[in-house]
KOLDREN-214670 format. One line per 10 residues: their letters; for each residue x, y, z of C-alpha. Coordinates in nm, 2 decimals, padded with zeros to 4 digits. Example, Ala and Ser with C-alpha at 12.3 -4.5 7.8 and 13.67 -1.06 7.14 Angstrom:
AS> 01.23:-00.45:00.78 ~ 01.37:-00.11:00.71 .
***
This chain:
XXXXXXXXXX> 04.48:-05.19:-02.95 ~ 04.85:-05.16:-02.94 ~ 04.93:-04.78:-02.91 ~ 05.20:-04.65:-03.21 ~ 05.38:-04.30:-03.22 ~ 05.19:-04.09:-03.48 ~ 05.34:-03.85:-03.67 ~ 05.12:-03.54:-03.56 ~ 05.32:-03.33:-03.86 ~ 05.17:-03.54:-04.09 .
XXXXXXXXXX> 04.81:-03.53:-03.94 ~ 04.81:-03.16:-03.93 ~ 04.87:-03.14:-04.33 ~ 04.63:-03.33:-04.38 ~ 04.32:-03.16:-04.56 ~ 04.07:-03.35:-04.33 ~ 04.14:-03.45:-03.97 ~ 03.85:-03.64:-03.98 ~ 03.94:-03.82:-04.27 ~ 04.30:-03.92:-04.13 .
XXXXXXXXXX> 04.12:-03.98:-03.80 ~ 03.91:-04.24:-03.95 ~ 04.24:-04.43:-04.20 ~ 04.44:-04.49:-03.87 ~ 04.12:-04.62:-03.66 ~ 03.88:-04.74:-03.88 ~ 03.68:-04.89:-03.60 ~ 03.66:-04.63:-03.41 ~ 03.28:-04.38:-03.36 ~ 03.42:-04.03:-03.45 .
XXXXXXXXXX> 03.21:-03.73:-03.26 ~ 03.08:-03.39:-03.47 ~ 02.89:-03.11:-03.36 ~ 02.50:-03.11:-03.52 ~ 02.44:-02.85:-03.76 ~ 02.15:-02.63:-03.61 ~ 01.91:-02.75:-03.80 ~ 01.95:-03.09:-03.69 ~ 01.98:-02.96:-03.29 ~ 01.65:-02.83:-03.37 .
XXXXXXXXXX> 01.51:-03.11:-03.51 ~ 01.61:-03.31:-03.16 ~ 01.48:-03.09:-02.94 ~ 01.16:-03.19:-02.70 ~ 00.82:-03.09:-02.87 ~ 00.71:-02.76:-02.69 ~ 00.28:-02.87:-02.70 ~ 00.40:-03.18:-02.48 ~ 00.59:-02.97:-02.22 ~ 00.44:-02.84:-01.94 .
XXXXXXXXXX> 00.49:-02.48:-01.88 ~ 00.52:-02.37:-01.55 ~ 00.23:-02.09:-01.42 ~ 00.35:-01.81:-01.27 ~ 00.31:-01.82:-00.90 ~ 00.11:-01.56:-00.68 ~ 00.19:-01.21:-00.56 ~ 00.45:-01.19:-00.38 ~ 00.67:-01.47:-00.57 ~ 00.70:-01.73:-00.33 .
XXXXXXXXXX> 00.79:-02.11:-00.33 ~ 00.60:-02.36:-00.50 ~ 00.47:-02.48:-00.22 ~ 00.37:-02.17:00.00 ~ 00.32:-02.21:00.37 ~ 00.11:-02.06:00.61 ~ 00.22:-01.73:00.81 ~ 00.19:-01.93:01.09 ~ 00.40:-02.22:00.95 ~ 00.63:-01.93:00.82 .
XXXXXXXXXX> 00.72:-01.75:01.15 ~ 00.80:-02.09:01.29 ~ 01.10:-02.10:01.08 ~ 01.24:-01.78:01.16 ~ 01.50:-01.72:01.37 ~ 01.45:-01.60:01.76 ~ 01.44:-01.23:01.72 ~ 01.58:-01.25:02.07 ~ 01.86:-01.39:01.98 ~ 01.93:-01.27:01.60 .
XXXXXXXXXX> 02.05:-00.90:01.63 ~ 01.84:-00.78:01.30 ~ 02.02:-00.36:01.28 ~ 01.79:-00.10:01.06 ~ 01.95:-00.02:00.73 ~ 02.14:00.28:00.66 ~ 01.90:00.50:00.41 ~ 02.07:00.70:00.15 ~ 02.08:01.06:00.29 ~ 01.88:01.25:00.07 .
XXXXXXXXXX> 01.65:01.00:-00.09 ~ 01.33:01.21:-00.22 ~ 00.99:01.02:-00.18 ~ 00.92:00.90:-00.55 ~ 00.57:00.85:-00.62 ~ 00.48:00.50:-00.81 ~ 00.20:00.34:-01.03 ~ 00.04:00.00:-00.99 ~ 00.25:-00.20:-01.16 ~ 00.53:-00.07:-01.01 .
XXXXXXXXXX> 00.42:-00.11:-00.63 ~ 00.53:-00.45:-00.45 ~ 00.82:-00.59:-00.68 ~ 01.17:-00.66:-00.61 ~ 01.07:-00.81:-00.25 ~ 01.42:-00.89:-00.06 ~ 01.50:-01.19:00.12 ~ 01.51:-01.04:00.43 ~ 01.64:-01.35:00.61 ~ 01.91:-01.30:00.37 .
XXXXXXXXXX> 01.99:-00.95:00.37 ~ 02.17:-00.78:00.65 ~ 02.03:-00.50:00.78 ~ 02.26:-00.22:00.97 ~ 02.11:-00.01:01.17 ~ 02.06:00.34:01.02 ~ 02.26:00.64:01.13 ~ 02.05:00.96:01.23 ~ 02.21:01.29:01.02 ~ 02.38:01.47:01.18 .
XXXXXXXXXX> 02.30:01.78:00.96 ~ 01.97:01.68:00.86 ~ 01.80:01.99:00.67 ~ 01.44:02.02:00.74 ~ 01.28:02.04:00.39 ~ 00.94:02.23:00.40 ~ 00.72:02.03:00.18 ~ 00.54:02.23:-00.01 ~ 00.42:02.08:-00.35 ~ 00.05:01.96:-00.44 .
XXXXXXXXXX> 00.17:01.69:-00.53 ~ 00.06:01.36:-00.31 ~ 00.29:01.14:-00.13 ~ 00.33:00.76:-00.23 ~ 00.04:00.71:00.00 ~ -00.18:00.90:-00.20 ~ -00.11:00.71:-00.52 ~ -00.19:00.32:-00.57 ~ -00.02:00.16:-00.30 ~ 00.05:-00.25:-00.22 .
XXXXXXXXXX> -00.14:-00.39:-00.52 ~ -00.04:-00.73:-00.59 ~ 00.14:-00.80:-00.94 ~ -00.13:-00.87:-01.17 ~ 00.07:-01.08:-01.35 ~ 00.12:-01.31:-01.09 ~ -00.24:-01.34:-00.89 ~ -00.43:-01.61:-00.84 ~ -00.71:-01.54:-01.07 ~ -00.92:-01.70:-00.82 .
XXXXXXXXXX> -00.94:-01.52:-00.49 ~ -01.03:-01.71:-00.16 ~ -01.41:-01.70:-00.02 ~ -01.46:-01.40:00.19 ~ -01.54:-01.47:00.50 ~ -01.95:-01.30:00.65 ~ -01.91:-00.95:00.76 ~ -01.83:-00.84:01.11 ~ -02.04:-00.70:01.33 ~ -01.95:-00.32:01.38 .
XXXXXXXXXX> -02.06:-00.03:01.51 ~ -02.36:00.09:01.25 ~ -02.32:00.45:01.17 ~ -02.60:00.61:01.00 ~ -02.49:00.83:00.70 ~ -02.56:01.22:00.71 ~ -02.53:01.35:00.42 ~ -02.84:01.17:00.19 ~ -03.10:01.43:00.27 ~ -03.26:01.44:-00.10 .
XXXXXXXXXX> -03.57:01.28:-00.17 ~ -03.50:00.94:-00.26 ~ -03.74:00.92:-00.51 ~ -03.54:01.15:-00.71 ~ -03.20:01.03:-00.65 ~ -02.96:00.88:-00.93 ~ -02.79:00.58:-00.87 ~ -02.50:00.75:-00.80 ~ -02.69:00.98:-00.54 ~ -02.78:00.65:-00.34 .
XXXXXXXXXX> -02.46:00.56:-00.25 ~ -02.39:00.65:00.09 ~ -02.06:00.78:00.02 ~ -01.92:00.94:-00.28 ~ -01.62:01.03:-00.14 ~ -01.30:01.19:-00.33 ~ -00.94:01.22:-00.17 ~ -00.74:01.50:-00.11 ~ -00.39:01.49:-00.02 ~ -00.25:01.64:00.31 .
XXXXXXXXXX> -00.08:01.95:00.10 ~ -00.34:01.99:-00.16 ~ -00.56:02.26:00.04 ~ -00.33:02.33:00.32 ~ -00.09:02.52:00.12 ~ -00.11:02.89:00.11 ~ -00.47:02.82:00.12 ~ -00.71:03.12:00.27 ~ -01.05:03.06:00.40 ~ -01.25:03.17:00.08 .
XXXXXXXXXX> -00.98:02.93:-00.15 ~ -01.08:02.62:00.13 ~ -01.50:02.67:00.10 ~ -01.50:02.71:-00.30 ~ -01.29:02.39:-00.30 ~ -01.59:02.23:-00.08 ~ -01.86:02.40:-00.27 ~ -01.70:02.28:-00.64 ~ -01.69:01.90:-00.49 ~ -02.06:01.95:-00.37 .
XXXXXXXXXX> -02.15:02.08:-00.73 ~ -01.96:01.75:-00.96 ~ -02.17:01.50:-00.70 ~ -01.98:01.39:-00.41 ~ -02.11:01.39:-00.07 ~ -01.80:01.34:00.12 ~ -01.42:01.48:00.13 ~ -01.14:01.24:00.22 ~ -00.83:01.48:00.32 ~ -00.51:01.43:00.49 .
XXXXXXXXXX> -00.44:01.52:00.84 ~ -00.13:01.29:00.91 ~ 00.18:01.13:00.75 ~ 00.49:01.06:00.76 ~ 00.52:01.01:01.11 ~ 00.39:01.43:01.22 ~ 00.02:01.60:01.20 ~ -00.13:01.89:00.96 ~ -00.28:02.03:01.26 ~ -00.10:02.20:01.59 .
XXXXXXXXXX> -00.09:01.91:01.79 ~ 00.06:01.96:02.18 ~ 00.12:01.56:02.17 ~ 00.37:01.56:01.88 ~ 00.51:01.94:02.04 ~ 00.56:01.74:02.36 ~ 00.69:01.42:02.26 ~ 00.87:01.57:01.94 ~ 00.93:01.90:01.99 ~ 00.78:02.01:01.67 .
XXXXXXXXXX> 00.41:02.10:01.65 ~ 00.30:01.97:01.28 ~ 00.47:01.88:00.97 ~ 00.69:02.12:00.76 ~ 00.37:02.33:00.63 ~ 00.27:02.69:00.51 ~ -00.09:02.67:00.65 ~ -00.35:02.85:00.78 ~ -00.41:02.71:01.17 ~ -00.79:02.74:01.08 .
XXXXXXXXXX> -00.80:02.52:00.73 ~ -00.93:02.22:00.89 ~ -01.23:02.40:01.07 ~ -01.28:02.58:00.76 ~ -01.34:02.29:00.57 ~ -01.51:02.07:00.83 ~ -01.78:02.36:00.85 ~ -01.84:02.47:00.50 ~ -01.89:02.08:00.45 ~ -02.14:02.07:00.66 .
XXXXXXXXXX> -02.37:02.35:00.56 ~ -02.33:02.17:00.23 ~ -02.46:01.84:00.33 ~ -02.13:01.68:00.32 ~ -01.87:01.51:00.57 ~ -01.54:01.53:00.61 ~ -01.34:01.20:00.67 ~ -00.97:01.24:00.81 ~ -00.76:01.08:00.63 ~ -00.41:00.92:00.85 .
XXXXXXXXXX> -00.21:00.89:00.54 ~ 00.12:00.62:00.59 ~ -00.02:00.49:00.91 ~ 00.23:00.38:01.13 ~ 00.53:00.39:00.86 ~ 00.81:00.66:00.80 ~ 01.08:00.73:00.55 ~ 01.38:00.90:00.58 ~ 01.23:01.25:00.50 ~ 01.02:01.22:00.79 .
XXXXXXXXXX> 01.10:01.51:01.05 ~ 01.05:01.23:01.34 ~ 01.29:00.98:01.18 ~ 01.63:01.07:01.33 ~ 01.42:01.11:01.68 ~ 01.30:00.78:01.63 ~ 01.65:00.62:01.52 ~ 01.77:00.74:01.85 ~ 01.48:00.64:02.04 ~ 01.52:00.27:01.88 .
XXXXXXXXXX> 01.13:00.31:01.80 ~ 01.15:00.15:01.44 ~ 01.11:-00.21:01.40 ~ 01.41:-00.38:01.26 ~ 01.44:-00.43:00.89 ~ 01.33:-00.24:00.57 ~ 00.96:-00.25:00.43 ~ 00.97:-00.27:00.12 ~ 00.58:-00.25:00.04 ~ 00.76:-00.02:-00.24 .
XXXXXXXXXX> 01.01:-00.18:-00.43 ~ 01.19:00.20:-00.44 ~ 01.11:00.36:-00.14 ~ 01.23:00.24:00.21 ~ 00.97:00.26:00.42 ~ 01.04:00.18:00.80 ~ 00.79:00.10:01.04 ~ 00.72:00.24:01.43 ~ 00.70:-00.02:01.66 ~ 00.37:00.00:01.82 .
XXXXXXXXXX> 00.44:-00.29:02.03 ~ 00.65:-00.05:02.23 ~ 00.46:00.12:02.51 ~ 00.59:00.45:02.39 ~ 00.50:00.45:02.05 ~ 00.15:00.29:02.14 ~ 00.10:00.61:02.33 ~ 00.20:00.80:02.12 ~ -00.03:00.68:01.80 ~ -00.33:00.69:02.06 .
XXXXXXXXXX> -00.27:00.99:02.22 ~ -00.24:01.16:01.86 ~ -00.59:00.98:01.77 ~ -00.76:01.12:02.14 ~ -00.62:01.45:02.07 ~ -00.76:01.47:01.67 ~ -01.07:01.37:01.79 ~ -01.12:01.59:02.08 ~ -00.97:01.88:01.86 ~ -01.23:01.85:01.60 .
XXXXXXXXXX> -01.54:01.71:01.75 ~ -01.75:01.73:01.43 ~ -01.50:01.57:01.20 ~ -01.72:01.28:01.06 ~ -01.46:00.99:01.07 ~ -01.07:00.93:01.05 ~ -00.94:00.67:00.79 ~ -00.67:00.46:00.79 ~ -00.50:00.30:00.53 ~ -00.29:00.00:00.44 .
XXXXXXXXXX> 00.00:00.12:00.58 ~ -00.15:00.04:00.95 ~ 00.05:-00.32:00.84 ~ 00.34:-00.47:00.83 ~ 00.51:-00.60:00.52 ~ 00.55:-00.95:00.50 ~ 00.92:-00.96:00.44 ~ 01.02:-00.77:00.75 ~ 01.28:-01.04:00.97 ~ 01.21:-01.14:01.32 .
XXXXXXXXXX> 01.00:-01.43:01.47 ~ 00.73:-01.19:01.63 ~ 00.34:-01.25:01.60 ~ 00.26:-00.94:01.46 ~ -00.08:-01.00:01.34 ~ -00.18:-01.06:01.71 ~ 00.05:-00.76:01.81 ~ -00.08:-00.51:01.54 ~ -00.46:-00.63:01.62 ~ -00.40:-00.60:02.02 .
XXXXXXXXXX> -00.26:-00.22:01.91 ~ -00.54:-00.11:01.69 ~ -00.85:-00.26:01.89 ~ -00.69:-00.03:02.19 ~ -00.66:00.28:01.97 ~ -00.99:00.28:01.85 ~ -01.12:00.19:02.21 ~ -00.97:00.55:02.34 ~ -01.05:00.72:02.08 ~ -01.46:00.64:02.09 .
XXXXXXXXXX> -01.40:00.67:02.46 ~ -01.29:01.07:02.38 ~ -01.58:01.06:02.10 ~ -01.79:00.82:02.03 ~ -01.94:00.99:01.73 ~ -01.66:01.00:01.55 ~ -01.66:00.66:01.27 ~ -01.32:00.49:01.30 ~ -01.29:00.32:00.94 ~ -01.03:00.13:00.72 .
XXXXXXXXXX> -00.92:00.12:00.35 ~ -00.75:-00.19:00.34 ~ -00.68:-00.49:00.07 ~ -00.93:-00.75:00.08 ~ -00.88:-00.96:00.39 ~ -00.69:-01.23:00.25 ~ -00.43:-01.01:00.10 ~ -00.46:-00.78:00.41 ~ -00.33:-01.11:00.68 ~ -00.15:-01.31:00.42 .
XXXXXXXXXX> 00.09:-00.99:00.33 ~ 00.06:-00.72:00.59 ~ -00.02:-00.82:00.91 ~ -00.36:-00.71:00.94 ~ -00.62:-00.93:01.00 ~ -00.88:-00.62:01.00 ~ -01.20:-00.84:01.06 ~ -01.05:-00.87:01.43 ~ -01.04:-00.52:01.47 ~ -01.36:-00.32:01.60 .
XXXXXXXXXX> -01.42:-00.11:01.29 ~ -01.65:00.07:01.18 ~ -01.67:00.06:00.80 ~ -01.40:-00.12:00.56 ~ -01.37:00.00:00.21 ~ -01.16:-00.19:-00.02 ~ -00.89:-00.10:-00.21 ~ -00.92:-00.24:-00.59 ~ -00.67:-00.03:-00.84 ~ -00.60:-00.30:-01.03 .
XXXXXXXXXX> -00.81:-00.43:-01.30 ~ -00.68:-00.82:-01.28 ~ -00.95:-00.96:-01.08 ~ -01.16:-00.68:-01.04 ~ -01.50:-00.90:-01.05 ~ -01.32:-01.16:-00.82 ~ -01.25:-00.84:-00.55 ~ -01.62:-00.73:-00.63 ~ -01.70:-01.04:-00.39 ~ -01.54:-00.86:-00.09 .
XXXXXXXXXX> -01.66:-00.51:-00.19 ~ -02.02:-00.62:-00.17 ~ -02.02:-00.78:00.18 ~ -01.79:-00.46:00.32 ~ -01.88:-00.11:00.32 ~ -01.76:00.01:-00.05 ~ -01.44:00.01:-00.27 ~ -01.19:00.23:-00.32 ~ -01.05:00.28:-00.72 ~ -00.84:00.54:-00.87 .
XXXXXXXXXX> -00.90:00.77:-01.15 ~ -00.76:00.50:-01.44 ~ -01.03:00.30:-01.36 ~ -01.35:00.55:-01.46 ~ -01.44:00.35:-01.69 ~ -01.55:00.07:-01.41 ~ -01.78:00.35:-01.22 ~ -02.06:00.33:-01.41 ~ -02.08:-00.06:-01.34 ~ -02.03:00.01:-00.98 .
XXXXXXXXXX> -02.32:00.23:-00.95 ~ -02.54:00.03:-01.12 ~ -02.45:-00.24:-00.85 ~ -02.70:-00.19:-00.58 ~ -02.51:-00.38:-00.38 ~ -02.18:-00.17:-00.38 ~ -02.28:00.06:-00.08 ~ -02.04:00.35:-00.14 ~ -01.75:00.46:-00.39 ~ -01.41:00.66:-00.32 .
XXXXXXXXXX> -01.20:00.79:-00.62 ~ -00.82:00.87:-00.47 ~ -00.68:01.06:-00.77 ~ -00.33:00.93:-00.85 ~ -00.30:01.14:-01.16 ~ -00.25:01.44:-00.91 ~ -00.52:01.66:-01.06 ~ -00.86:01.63:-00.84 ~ -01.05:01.91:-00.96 ~ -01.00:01.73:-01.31 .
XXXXXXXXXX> -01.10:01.39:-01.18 ~ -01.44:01.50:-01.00 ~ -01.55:01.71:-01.34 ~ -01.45:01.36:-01.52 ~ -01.68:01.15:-01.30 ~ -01.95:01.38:-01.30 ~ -01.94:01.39:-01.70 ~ -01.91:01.00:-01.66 ~ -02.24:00.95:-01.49 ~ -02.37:01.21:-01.74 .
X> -02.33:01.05:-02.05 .
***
């Protein structure tokens, strides 16, 4: 088509461009923009598209490898300078529900990571509230939204060292359900007797568990990287005896020995494991000491937790020489307990085996520690072992313990975890989920039950089972 000077004047007064459009090229297809009602009609139909599910906790790629295959692909941690992040200075432990634990996972191969700076005017805050730490609340549950409804096969139970339970002296003809379970254990955190506490205040506390059915206290000795206890290994290596505390030297004693005229044990509880946060009175010390394994955990989405390096020689010592030392300084406690936090998060940087390195550690700690007191149980609560390896490290059914109790605050496959729980030692649920107790006492196969009560009020929780198994 020969190309003419148009008068653009003259198209511009026109009422329609369209219509001019069309007059000086006839032959030519003119564009327009569909109405939305005709977009609408020419979009795909929605019951013949496929809709993505959502993938797994923790979001990964479509196609998720193996840690194994995973570790491979990392860089050389001898080689890749990975610094510590610089925490914000006075970040305050903030306590978390389910839903909110284990979201917001980094990139850590992504994110750099400078090494944190110690304060120089770090105030030591005495911590004094009732209130538990995040490791006394629901801690590492996968997104519900975003499990596999169907969990892997457990694998058989490992042999461990059988220990007999003490405290079922009734006659078994008369027991309840709930009275044949082993343990009927109920957690109390680090400050929630310690405080102010006098002897009488600690052996009511005891007696009132004794009378709403339990048979066993779970209570804090450790977190946060010092002891609730003089200990001459932290006064030594730290130069602090115990944590920031208003306690009577004698609580523990107190408590370990009214238990035990009422029939009960007492299970030590080493809250936080092998993980700090900034408010921890050892985390400048161990800053400077370059104890802390590179990179943030972020097991929390919103606190930065940061993990000792037990594959150093000196922080090996220390964990077991703290362990040796409880044990030896209490030589009727019952058992010590360790949570999830003796893992790693699976996020953390570095091409380092740390499944083989965390199991190597453990199996050692536990092996001094029966050496200083072989009566003394050495058990776990821990995510099922697929969830345990996959996301933390901790391929528990290596390590020689003694019992394992599963951790199941979440109600999204509850029955699916109930396949673990019944070829381990018991499960672990919080105080939302009461209304799930009395189907896990009528399950003669559940061994034992532990209530940790998130909602910060105990006394409240143990009157609320009891009335439960009442009704």
């Amino acid at each position: 088509m020969e190309r003419k000077n148009i008068n653009l004047s003259q198209a511009i007064s026109n009422t329609s461009v369209v219509s001019w459009f069309h007059e000086k090229f006839p032959n030519a297809p003119i564009p327009f923009k569909p109405s939305s009602t005709e977009a609408v009609k020419n979009l795909p139909d929605s019951s013949t598209v496929k809709t993505p599910l959502p993938t797994p906790y923790p979001q990964k790629k479509e196609t998720e490898v193996a840690p194994t295959e995973a570790i491979k692909n990392l860089p050389d941690s001898s080689k890749v300078k990975t610094p510590l992040p610089i925490p914000s200075p006075h970040k305050k432990e903030t306590e978390l529900t389910p839903t909110e634990a284990v979201k917001n996972l980094p990139d850590s191969s992504k994110v750099k990571t400078p090494l944190p700076i110690p304060s120089p005017q770090k105030k030591e805050t005495e911590l004094t509230s009732n209130k538990p730490s995040p490791s006394e609340v629901i801690k590492n549950q996968p997104d519900s939204s975003k499990t596999e409804k169907q969990l892997p096969t457990s694998s058989p139970k490992p042999t461990v060292n059988p220990i007999q339970p003490k405290n079922n002296s009734l006659d078994k003809k008369t027991l309840t359900p709930w009275e044949k379970k082993q343990i009927r254990g109920i957690y109390l955190g680090r400050y929630y007797i310690t405080n102010n506490a006098s002897e009488k205040t600690i052996r009511e506390r005891v007696r009132y568990y004794k009378k709403q059915g339990f048979n066993t206290i779970i209570h804090g000795v450790w977190g946060n990287g010092c002891t609730m206890y003089k200990s001459e290994v932290m006064e030594q290596i730290l130069g602090a005896k115990s944590c920031p505390n208003k306690f009577n030297e004698q609580w523990l004693v107190w408590l370990i020995d009214e238990a035990h005229k009422q029939g009960m044990e007492v299970h030590a509880y080493f809250e936080k494991g092998i993980k700090i946060d900034e408010n921890s009175p050892i985390f400048d010390l161990a800053i400077r000491k370059k104890w802390i394994v590179p990179g943030v955990d972020k097991t929390y989405s919103r606190i930065d937790h940061y993990v000792l390096d037990v594959e150093m020689e000196e922080v090996a010592n220390f964990f077991t020489n703290i362990l040796v030392e409880f044990v030896k300084k209490y030589p009727n406690i019952d058992a010590v307990q360790w949570d999830d936090y003796l893992g790693y998060h699976a996020e953390l940087p570095g091409k380092v085996d740390r499944t083989a390195n965390l199991t190597k550690f453990t199996e050692r700690m536990i092996k001094e520690m029966k050496k200083a007191n072989n009566s003394v149980s050495f058990d776990i609560c821990h995510h099922n072992p697929y969830w345990a390896k996959k996301y933390f490290a901790a391929d528990w059914e290596k390590w020689s313990v003694d019992r394992v109790f599963i951790q199941v605050y979440n109600d999204e496959n509850f029955q699916e975890e109930l396949n673990y729980v019944e070829k381990y030692d018991g499960i672990a649920i919080s105080d939302k989920q009461l209304h799930r107790l009395e189907e896990l006492v009528n399950n003669s196969n559940i061994n034992s039950v532990l209530v940790f009560p998130v909602l910060e009020k105990p006394e409240k929780t143990a009157s609320l089972v009891k009335s439960a198994l009442s009704d």
